[in-house]
C-alpha positions in Angstrom: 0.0 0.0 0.0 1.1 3.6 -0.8 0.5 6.8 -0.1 -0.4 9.0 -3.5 -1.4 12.3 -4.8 -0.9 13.8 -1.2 -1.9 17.7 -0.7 -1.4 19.6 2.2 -3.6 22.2 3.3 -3.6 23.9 6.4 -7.7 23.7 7.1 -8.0 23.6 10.9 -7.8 20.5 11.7 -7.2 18.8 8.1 -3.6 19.3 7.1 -4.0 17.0 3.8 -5.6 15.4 1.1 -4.3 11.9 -0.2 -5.1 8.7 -2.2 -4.2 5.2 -1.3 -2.7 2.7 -4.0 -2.9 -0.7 -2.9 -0.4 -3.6 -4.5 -3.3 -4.9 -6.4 -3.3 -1.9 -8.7 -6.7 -0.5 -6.9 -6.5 3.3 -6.1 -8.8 4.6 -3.0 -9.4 8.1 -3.1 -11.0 10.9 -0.7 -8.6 10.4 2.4 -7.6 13.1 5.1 -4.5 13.6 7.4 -6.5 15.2 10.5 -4.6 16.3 13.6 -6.7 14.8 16.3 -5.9 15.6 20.5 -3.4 12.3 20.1 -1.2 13.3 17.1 -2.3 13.0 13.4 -4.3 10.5 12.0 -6.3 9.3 8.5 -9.6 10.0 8.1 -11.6 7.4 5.6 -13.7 8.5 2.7 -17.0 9.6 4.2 -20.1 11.0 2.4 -23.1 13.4 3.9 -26.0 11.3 4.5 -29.8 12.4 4.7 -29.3 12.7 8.0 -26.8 15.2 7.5 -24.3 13.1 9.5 -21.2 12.1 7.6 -20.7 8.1 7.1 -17.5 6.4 6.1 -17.4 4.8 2.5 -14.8 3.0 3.1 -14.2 0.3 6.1 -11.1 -1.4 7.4 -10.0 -2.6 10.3 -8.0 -0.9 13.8 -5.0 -2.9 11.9 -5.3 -1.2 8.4 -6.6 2.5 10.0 -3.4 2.6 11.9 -1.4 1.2 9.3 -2.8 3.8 6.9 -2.4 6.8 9.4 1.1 5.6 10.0 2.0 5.8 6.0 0.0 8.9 5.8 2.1 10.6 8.2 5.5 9.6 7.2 4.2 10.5 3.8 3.2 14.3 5.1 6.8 14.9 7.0 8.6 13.6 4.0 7.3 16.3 2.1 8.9 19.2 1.7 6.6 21.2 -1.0 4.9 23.0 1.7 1.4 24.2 2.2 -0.5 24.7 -0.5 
């Protein structure tokens, strides 16, 4: 699994936006870096439902959310484009 397409942003609490490849060839997009009270995390894909709460599109596992949130912020601090 990789880490692509990542843009930072500097939205609060979002500091980027970034797609997933995994080593099948499938790309995931739609994912969020979000520094959380614990340090910085991924956000899944989520969509606005009609109950104007927003629902993840995407699930996985405590295993494969932390794995991701760990790429995602080695990813971000490897960076050195900047804010954009």
């Amino acid at each position: 699994m990789t880490i692509e397409n990542m843009k930072k942003v500097d939205w609060e609490k979002i500091k980027a936006f970034f797609d997933i490849k995994t080593e099948e060839g499938f790309t995931m997009k739609g994912f969020k870096l979000v520094e959380g009270v614990n340090g910085m995390f991924a956000g899944f894909p989520s969509q606005k439902g009609k109950d104007n709460e927003y629902h993840d599109t995407i699930w996985a596992d405590r295993e494969i959310k932390d794995h991701v949130s760990s790429l995602a912020v080695k990813a971000y601090e490897a960076d050195d484009d900047g804010i954009v």
